[in-house]
C-alpha positions in Angstrom: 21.5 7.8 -3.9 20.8 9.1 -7.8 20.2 6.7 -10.2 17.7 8.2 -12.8 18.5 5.3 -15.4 16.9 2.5 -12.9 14.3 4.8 -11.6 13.5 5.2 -15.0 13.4 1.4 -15.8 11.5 0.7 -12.5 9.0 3.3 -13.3 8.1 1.6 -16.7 7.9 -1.6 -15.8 5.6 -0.7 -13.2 3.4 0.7 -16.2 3.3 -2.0 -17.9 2.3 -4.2 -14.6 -0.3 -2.1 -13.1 -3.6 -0.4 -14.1 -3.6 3.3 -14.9 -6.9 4.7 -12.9 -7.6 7.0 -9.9 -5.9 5.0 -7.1 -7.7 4.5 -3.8 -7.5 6.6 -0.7 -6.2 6.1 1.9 -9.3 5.2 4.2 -10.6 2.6 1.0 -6.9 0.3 1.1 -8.4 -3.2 0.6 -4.6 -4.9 1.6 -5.7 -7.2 3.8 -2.5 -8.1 6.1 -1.4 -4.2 6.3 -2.6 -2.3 9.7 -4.6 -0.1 7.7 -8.5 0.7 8.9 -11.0 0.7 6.5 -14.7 2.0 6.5 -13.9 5.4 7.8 -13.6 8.3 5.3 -10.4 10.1 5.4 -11.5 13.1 4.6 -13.0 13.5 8.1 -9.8 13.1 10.0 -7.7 15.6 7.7 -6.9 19.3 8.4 -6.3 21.9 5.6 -6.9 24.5 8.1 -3.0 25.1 7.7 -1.1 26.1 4.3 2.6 25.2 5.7 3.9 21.9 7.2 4.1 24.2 10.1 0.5 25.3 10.8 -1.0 22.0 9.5 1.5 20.6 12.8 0.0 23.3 15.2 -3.2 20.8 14.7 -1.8 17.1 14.7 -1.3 15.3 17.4 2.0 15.4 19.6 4.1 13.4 18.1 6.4 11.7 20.5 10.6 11.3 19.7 12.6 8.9 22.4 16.1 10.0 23.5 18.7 7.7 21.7 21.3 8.3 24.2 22.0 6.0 27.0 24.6 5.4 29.7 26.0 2.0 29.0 26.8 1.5 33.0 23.2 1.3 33.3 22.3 -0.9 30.5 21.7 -4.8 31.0 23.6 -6.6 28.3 21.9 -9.8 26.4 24.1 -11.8 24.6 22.0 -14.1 21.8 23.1 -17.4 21.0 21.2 -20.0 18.8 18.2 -20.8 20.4 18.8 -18.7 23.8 20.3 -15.9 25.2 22.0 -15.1 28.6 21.7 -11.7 30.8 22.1 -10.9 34.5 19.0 -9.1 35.0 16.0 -10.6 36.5 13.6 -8.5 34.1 15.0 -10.9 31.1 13.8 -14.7 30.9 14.8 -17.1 28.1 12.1 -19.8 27.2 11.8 -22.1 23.9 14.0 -19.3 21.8 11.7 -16.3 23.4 13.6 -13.3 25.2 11.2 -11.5 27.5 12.0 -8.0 28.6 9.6 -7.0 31.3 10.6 -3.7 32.7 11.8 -0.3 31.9 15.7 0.0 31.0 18.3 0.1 29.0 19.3 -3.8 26.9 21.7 -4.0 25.1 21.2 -7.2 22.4 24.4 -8.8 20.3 25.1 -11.9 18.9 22.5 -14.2 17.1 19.2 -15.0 18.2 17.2 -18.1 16.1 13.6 -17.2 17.8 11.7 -13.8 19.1 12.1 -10.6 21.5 9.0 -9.7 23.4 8.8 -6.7 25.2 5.9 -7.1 27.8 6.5 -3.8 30.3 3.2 -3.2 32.0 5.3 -0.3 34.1 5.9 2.9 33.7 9.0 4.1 31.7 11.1 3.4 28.3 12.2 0.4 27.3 15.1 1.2 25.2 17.1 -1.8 23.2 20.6 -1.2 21.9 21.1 -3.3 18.5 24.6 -3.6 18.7 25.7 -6.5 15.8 22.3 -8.0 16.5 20.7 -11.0 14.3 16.9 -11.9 15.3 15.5 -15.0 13.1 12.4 -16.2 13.6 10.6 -19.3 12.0 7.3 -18.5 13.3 6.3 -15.1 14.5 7.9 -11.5 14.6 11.4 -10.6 14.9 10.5 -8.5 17.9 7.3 -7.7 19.6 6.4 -5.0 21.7 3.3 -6.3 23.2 3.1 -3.5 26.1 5.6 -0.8 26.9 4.9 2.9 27.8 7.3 3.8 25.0 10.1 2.0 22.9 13.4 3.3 21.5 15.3 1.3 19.5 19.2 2.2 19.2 21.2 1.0 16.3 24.7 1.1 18.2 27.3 3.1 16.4 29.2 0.7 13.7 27.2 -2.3 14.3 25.4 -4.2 11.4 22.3 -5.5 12.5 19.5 -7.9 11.0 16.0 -8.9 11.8 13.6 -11.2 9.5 10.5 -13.1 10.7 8.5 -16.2 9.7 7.0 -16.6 6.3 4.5 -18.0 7.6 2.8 -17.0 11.3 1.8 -19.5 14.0 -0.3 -16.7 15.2 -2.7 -15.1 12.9 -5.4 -13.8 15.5 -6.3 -10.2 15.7 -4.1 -9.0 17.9 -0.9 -10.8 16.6 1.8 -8.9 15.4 1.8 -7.9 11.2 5.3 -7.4 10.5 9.0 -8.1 11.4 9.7 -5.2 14.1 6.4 -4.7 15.3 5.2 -2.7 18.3 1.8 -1.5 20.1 3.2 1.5 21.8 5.2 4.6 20.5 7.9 3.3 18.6 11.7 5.5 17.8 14.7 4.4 15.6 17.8 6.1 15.5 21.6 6.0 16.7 24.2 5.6 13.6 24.3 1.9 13.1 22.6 0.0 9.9 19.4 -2.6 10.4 18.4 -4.6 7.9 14.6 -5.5 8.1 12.9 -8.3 6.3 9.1 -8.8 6.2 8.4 -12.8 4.5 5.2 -12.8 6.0 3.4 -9.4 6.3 5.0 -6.1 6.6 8.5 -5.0 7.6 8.2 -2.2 10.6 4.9 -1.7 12.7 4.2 1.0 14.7 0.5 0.9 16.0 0.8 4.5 17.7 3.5 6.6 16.2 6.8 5.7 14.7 9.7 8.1 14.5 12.7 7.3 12.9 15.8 9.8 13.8 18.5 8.2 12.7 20.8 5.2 10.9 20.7 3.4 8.1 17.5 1.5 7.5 17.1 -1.3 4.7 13.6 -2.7 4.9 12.5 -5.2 2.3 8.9 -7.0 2.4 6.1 -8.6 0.8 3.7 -6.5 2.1 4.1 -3.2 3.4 7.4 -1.5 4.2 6.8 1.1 7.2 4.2 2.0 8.6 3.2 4.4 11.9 -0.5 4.4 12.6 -0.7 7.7 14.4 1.7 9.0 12.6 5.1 8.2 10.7 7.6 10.7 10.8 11.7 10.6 9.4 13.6 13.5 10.9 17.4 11.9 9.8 18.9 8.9 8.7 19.3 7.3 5.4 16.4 4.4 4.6 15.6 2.1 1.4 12.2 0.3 1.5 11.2 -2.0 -1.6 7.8 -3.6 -1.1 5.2 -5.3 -3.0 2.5 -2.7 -0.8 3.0 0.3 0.1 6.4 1.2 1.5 5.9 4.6 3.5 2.6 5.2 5.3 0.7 6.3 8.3 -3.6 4.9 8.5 -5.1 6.3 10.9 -8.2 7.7 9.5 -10.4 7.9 12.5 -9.1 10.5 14.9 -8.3 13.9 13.9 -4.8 15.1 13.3 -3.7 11.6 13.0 -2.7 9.3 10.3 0.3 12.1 8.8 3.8 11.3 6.9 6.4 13.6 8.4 9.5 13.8 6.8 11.5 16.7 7.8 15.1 15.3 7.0 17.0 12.6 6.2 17.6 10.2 3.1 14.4 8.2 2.1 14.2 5.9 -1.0 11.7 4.1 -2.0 10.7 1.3 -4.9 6.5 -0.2 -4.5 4.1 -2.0 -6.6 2.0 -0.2 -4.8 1.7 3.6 -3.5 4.7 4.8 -2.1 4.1 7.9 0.3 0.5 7.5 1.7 -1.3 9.3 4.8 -4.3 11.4 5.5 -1.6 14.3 5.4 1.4 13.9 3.8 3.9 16.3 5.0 7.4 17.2 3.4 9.2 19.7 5.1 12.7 18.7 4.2 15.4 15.7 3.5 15.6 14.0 0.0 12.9 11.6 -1.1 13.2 9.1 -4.4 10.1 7.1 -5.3 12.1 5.1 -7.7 8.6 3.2 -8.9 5.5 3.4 -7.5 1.6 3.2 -8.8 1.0 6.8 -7.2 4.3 7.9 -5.9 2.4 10.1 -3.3 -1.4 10.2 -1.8 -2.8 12.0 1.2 -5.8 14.0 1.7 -3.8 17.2 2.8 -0.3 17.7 0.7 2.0 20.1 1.5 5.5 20.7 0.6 7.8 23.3 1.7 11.2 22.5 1.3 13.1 19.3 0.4 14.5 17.5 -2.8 11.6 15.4 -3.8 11.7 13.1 -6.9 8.6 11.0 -8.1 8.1 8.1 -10.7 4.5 6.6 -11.0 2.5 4.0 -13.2 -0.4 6.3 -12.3 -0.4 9.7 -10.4 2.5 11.3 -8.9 0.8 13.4 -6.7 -2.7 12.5 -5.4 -4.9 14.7 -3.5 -7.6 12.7 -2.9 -10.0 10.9 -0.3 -12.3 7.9 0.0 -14.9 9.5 -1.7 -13.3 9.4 -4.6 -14.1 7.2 -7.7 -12.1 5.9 -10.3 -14.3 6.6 -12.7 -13.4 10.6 -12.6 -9.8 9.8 -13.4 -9.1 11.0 -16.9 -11.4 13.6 -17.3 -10.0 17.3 -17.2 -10.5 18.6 -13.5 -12.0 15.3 -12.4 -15.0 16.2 -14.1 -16.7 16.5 -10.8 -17.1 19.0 -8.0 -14.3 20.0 -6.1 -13.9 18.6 -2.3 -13.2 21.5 -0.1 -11.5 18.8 2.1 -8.6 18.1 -0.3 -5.7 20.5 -1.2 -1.9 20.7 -2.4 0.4 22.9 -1.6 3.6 23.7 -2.7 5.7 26.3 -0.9 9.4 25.8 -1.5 11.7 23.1 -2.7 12.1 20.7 -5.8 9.7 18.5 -7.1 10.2 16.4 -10.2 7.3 13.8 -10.7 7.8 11.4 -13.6 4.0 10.1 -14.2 2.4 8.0 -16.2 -1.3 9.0 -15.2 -1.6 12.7 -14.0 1.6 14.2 -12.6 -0.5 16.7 -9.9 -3.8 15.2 -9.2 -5.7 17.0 -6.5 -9.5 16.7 -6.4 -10.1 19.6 -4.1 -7.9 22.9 -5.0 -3.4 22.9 -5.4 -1.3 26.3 -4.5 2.1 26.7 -5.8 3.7 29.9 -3.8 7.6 28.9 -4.4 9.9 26.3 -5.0 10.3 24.0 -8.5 8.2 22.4 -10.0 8.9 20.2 -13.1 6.3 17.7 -14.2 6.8 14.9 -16.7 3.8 13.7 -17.2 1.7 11.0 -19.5 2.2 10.4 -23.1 -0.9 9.2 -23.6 -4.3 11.3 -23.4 -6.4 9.6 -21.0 -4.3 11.8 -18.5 -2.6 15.0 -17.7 0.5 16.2 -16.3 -1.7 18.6 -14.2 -5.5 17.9 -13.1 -7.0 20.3 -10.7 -11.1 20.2 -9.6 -10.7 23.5 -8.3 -8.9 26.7 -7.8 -5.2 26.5 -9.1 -3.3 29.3 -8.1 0.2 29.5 -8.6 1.8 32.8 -6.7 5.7 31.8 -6.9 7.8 29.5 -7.5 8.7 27.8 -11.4 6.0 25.3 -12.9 7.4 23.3 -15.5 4.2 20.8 -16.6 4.6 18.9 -19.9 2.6 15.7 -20.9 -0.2 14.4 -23.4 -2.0 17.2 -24.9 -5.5 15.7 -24.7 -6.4 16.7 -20.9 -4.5 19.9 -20.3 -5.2 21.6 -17.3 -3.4 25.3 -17.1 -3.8 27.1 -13.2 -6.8 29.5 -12.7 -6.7 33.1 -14.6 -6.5 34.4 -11.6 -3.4 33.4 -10.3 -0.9 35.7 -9.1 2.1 34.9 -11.1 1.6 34.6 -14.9 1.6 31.8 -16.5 1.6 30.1 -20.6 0.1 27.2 -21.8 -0.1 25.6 -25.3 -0.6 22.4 -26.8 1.8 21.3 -29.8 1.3 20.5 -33.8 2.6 17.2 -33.2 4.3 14.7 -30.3 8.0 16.2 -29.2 10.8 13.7 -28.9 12.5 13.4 -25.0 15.5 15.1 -25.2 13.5 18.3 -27.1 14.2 21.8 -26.1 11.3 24.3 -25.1 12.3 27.8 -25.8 10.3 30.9 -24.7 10.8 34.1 -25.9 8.6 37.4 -25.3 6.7 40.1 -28.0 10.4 41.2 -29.1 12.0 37.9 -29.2 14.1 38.2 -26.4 14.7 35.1 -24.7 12.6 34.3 -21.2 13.1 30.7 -20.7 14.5 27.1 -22.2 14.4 23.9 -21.0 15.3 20.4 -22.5 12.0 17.9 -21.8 13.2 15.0 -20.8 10.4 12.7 -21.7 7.9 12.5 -25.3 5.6 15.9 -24.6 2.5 17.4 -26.8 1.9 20.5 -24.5 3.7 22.8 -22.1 2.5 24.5 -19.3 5.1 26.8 -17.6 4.8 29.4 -14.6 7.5 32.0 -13.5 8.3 35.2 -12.0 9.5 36.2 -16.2 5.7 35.7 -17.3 3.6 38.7 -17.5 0.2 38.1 -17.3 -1.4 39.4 -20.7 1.4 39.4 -22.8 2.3 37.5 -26.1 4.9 35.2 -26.2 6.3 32.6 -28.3 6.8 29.0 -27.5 9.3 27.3 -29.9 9.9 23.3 -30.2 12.2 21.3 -32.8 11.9 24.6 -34.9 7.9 24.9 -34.8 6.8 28.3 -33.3 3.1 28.6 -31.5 2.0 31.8 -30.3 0.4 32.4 -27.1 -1.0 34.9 -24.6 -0.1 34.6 -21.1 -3.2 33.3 -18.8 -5.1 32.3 -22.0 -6.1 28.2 -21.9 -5.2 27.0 -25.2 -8.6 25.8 -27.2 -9.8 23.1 -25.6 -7.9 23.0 -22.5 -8.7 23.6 -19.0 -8.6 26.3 -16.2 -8.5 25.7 -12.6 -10.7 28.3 -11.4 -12.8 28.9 -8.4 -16.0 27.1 -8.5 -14.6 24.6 -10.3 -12.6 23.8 -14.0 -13.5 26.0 -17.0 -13.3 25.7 -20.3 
């Protein structure tokens, strides 16, 4: 769903709430009820050994989808009821408002349920449940809770409406207790066609502390903590899901094993409002579908991002896009290129798609090196100069695509000279109202490019196939012409370059 005036209004209330800074990585999250591990450095599990979503994938680990479909002669029906629940099989018990599942199979769960699911499976096989008009309410522990199970699917019948919402409080608090409202230790898939609404008043909303695939339905997940989270991995290949949480609402932590800890998303609808990060992961990986970070304090933050395809929109109190790890200090952000050394570890790529990021600190952060080889890319970045709509350590390189950058004119970072595809960059007399048009035109005035800025600007940076590299051109705004030379930093600016920024 569109709706730029509320992402708008989202996105600047979050800037009024939160404090603009170089957000922490992913291995450095202090939340304390999330899943996340701390103490490890991020930057040692990541890969940038590939450029596209694919060969980044050729070195992950496997991730693992479970078939939706399912034969409903050979599924054991469980009809909830208040406190209890009735089925014929003898893998199901019912004790004090707790339904056990404790083999492999097919269950399918209706009616009303005021307690807890446990699936405890020791066995081989899949344990697949089949929400069909399902309401789970519990007043003291997790909705449902896979505590062993070779694998889990959960099935959101077709045309069935189905809720789950756990305690506010947890009787259980230990270690090994479940954090959120659907929460499961072994590989956990969603999909099927139905809707599930998912409420988290305690912790987080969905858990998955191997790796969580979601491949279908309509998802609604609302919580105080986090919103979803797959440790090994988190990957949406379809569906349509809406998370608003006060943490972060799309993430994946593992920062200790190697190809681990990634955000897929390769289809699908995914919105998403946080007071917190919104897409987070050691990778983040974007290879399709339509993602809207309505608000966010960095909309998206990984050590490895790539993009190839997909409709992506971003609003942030701070960075849109961060490419960073836990080495990182929040004393660099602000300064033109980080104002430190680039990490070899940390890159962004963009290869195809749309990206609009709406930021109030830097629109493209990356404090290793960012490529640009297709797609476009507009950036509306801050209005005040204590950030940039681009900020590069490294080498920039842009080889395709459309850059569109425009921001404060105080830290303006323009890609390296170097780069394959031209590129202009200027800063303005004065502050340009939103709603201003940018007009381009080349040594004989003929028209290359104009676009209307949709937020205040004092610079432009803009990349295309129409900029040649050396040439004059004219950049005109509100009537006030600057002249410029394509691949030339405007005084004082910045150049991503290799070894690090110039000047």
């Amino acid at each position: 769903m569109r709706l730029p005036k509320t992402r708008q209004a989202v996105a600047g209330a979050l800037a009024t709430l939160l404090l603009a800074g170089c957000g922490a990585s992913v291995a450095s999250d202090s939340t304390a009820t999330t899943t996340s591990t701390t103490g490890s450095s991020s930057a040692a599990a990541a890969t940038v050994s590939g450029t596209t979503v694919e060969d980044v994938l050729d070195g992950d680990v496997e991730v693992e989808t479970g078939d939706t479909a399912y034969d409903e002669a050979d599924a054991t029906a469980i009809t909830l009821s208040g406190s209890t629940a009735d089925s014929d099989s003898d893998a199901v018990t019912v004790q004090d408002g707790t339904v056990t599942i404790s083999a492999a199979g097919t269950y399918v769960l209706s009616g009303e349920l005021t307690g807890q699911v446990v699936v405890d499976s020791a066995g081989a096989g899949v344990v697949r449940l089949v929400l069909d008009d399902a309401t789970i309410t519990s007043a003291t522990t997790a909705a449902i809770d896979v505590v062993d199970a070779q694998s889990v699917v959960v099935v959101l019948a077709d045309g069935s409406t189905n809720t789950l919402a756990d305690a506010a409080t947890y009787a259980d608090t230990s270690e090994d207790a479940p954090t959120g409202t659907l929460y499961s230790t072994a590989d956990l898939t969603i999909g099927g066609t139905g809707s599930l609404t998912v409420t988290g008043n305690s912790n987080n909303g969905i858990v998955g502390k191997d790796g969580l695939v979601i491949t279908g339905g309509t998802i609604d997940v609302t919580s105080v903590d986090d919103g979803i989270l797959g440790k090994d991995y988190l990957v949406l290949t379809d569906g349509t899901v809406t998370v608003d949480a006060v943490g972060d609402t799309f993430k994946s932590d593992n920062t200790e094993d190697a190809g681990s800890g990634f955000v897929l998303i390769e289809g699908g609808e995914l919105t998403l409002a946080s007071q917190d990060d919104g897409i987070k992961g050691v990778q983040v990986l974007i290879g399709g579908g339509t993602v809207d970070v309505a608000g966010s304090n960095e909309a998206l933050e990984g050590s490895l991002i790539v993009i190839d395809d997909g409709d992506v929109e971003l609003h942030s109190a701070d960075d849109g896009v961060n490419a960073a790890s836990s080495d990182d200090s929040a004393s660099t952000d602000g300064q033109p290129g980080g104002g430190m050394a680039a990490d070899d570890s940390l890159a962004l790529y963009v290869n195809g798609g749309t990206l609009e990021v709406w930021a109030s600190g830097d629109g493209l952060d990356s404090n290793g090196s960012a490529t640009i080889t297709g797609g476009e890319v507009t950036v509306y970045g801050p209005t005040t100069d204590g950030n940039g709509a681009l900020d590069v350590n490294g080498t920039f390189d842009v080889s395709g695509g459309t850059l569109v950058a425009t921001g404060s004119a105080g830290m303006m970072v323009a890609p390296s000279t170097d780069s394959a595809q031209g590129w202009i960059a200027t800063a303005l007399g004065a502050t340009a109202a939103a709603g201003s048009e940018v007009v381009i035109t080349d040594a004989d005035g003929a028209d290359v490019a104009a676009y209307t800025i949709a937020k205040d600007f004092a610079s432009v940076v803009l990349s295309s196939a129409d900029i040649t590299s050396g040439e004059t051109y004219t950049v005109t705004v509100d009537g006030t012409a600057t002249t410029v030379t394509a691949d030339e930093a405007p005084a004082g600016g910045q150049m991503g370059a290799p070894g690090g920024p110039m000047g």
